[in-house]
N, C-alpha and C positions, 0 to 999 in steps of 0.2 A: 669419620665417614669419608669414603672414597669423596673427589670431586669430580671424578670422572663418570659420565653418565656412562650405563650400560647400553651396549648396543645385542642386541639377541643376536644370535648367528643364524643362520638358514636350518640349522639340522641341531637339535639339542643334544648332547650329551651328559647320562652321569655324570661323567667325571668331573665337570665343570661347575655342580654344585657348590658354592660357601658351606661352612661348615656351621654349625648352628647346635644350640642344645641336641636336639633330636638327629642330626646328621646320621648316628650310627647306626639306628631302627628304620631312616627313612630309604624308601627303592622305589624304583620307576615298575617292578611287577607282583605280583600276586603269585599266590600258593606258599607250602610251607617250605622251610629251610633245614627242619631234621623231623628226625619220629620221637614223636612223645607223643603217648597217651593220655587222655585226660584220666583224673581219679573220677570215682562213681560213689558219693556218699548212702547214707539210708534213706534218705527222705526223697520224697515226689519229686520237687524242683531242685537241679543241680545247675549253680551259677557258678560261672569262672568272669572274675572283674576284679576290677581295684578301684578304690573311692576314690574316683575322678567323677566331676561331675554326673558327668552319664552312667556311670558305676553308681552311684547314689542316689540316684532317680531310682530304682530299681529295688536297691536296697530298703528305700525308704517303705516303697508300695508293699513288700513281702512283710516288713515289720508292721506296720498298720493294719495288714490284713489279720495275722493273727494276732494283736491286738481286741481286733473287731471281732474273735473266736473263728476264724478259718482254718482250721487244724490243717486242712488239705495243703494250705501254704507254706507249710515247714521247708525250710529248703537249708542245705551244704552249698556252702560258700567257701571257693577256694583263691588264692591269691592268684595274680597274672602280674609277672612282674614286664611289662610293656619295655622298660630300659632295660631288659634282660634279653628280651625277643623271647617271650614266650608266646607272646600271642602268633608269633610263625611255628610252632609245635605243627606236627600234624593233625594231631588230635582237638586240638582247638579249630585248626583249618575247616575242617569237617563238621563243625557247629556255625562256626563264620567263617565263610570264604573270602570274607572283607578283611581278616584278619585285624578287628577294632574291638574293643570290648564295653560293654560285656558280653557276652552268649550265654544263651539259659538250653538247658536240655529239660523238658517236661514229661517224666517217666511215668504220670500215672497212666498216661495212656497206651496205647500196646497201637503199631509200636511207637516207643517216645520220639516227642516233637520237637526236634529244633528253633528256638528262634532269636534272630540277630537282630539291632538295632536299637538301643532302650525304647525310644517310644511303641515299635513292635511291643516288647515286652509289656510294658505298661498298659496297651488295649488289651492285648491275649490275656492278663491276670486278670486285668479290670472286666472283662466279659467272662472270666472262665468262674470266678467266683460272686459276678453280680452283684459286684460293689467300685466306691469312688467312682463312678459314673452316673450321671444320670437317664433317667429309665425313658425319659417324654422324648419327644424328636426335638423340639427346643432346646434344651435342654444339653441333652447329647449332643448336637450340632454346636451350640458355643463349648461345651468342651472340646469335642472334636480341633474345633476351628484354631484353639488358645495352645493344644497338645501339636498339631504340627504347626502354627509359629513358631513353638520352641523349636522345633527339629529345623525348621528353616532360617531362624533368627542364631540362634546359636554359634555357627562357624563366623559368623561374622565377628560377635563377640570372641571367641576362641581362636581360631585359626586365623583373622584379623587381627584384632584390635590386640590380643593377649598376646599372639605370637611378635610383633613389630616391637610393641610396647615391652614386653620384657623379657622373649626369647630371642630375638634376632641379634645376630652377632655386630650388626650395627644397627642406629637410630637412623630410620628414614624417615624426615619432617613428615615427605609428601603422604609415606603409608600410614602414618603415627593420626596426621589430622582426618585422612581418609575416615579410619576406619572407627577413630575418637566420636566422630559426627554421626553416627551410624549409631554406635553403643549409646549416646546421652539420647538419640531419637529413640530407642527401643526404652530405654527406662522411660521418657516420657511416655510412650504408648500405654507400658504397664502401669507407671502412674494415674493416666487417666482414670484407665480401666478400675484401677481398686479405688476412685475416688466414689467411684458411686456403686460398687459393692465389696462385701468381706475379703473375699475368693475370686480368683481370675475369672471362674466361668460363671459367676455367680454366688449366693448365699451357703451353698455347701460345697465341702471341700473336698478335692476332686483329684483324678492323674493329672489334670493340666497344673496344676499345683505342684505336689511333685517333679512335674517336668521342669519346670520353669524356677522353682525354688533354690537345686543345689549351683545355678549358672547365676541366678541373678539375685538371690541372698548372697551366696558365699563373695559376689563382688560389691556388694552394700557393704560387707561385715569385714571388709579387705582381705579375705582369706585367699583370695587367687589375682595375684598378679600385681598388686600392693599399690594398688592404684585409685579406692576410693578419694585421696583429696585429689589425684588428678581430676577425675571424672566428678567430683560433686557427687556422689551420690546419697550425702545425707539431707540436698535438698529436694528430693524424692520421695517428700514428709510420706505420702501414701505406700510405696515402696518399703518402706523403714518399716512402718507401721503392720504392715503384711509378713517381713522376713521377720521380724521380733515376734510377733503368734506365733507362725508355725515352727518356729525356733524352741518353744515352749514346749510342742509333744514329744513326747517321751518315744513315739516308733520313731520321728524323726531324727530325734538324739542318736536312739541306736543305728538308725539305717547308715549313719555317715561315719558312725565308729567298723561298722566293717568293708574286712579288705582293705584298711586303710596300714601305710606301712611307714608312715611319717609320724613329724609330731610331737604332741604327749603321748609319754609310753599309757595311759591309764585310756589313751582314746584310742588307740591300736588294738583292734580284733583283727587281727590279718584271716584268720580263717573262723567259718564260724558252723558249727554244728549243733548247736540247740540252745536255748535261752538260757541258758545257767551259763555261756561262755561268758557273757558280757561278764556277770563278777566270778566268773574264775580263772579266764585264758588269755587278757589280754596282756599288752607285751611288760607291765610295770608287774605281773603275777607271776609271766614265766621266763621275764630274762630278755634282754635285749639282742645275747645270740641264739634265739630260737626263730623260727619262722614259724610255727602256729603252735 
């Protein structure tokens, strides 16, 4: 690490970016960089993601649902390979103009509905089919309240603490402790919270669940950013205790095997178009040079 502190210049430029894992995808503007179309599968909901956390919130909710018999939720899932810039396609542009994923197109309606932002996505299904939500204003209001924490708590985890701790091309103590004291205070918040019930918003299981699950499981289970003994998080007994349940359902199993392009090949559904992919298309079925 430099010992030279940085001083900002008056006027910022590009070019003076370090370079960093993501260097190559990252830009100071918006809109897309070529034409590409998105594909249009058969079914009502078409998603374009990759099982990154917020790609898996999503995933999870559509598996659950038809799970729960909501045939309407059948949805085509297509890869976005983000280190590729696909999410600058044009065609993606034009679902999310944030160019982040995932984006959903919802074609049963005429005409079909755009929507960008997982937790978007997560209320629009959870109201459009009158499930994992609850019905009372109590109710609804602490889910409400637990589903945008996650959307407000999240970057801090991610784009903080993830990026310093294991993307940044150097270790910065200052950013490392910053943003370290931030993530152990959010696991304590959730730890409270599940001390005195099942589920984040209470005794049934919800989108705030989902939400909060593939960011703050997947860093209990050290799956993203190999940092559980940094962070302690297996003394989080109530935390633990929470991501080991939901770890157990079977939509959540499948939600996190698609769109996913790492890994075990047997946990790779890169693309997914009806329930029989799970045991027929994933990548230990069809070959490690295939893409779906």
């Amino acid at each position: 690490m430099s010992d030279k502190p940085y001083t900002p210049p008056k006027v910022w430029r590009p070019d003076e970016v370090s370079s960093g894992r993501f260097s190559s995808i990252n830009r100071p503007v918006a809109g897309p960089t070529h034409n590409r179309e998105l594909p249009v599968g058969k079914h009502p909901i078409q998603l374009y993601s990759l099982a990154t956390p917020n790609g898996v919130k999503v995933t999870i909710l559509l598996e659950e649902l038809l799970a729960a018999g909501h045939s309407g939720a059948e949805y085509d899932a297509y890869l976005i390979n983000i280190m590729e810039g696909d999410q600058f396609g044009s065609g993606f542009v034009s679902v999310n103009p944030n160019s982040k994923i995932p984006a959903m197109v919802d074609h049963s309606v005429s005409p079909p509905v755009r929507i960008f932002e997982s937790g978007a996505m997560l209320l629009y299904l959870a109201e459009k089919f009158d499930a994992f939500i609850p019905k009372d204003t109590a109710g609804r209001a602490e889910c409400l309240s637990w589903l945008f924490w996650q959307m407000g708590s999240a970057p801090f985890l991610g784009g903080g603490f993830g990026h310093f701790y294991a993307y940044a091309p150097e270790k910065y103590e200052y950013a490392i402790n910053r943003y370290t004291m931030e993530v152990k205070r959010q696991l304590d918040v959730l730890d409270r919270q599940l001390a005195v019930s099942q589920y984040i918003a209470g005794d049934d299981y919800t989108i705030a669940d989902m939400a909060i699950w593939p960011w703050y499981g997947a860093l209990v289970n050290n799956k993203v950013y190999e940092a559980a003994e940094f962070l302690q998080t297996h003394t989080y007994k109530n935390v633990v205790r929470w991501t080991q349940e939901l770890e157990q359902r079977a939509a959540v199993q499948r939600g996190k095997m698609v769109n996913r392009s790492w890994g075990e090949l047997h946990e790779q559904l890169r693309e997914r178009h009806d329930a029989s992919d799970f045991e027929t298309r994933t990548q230990d079925k069809l070959g490690t040079d295939k893409n779906s």
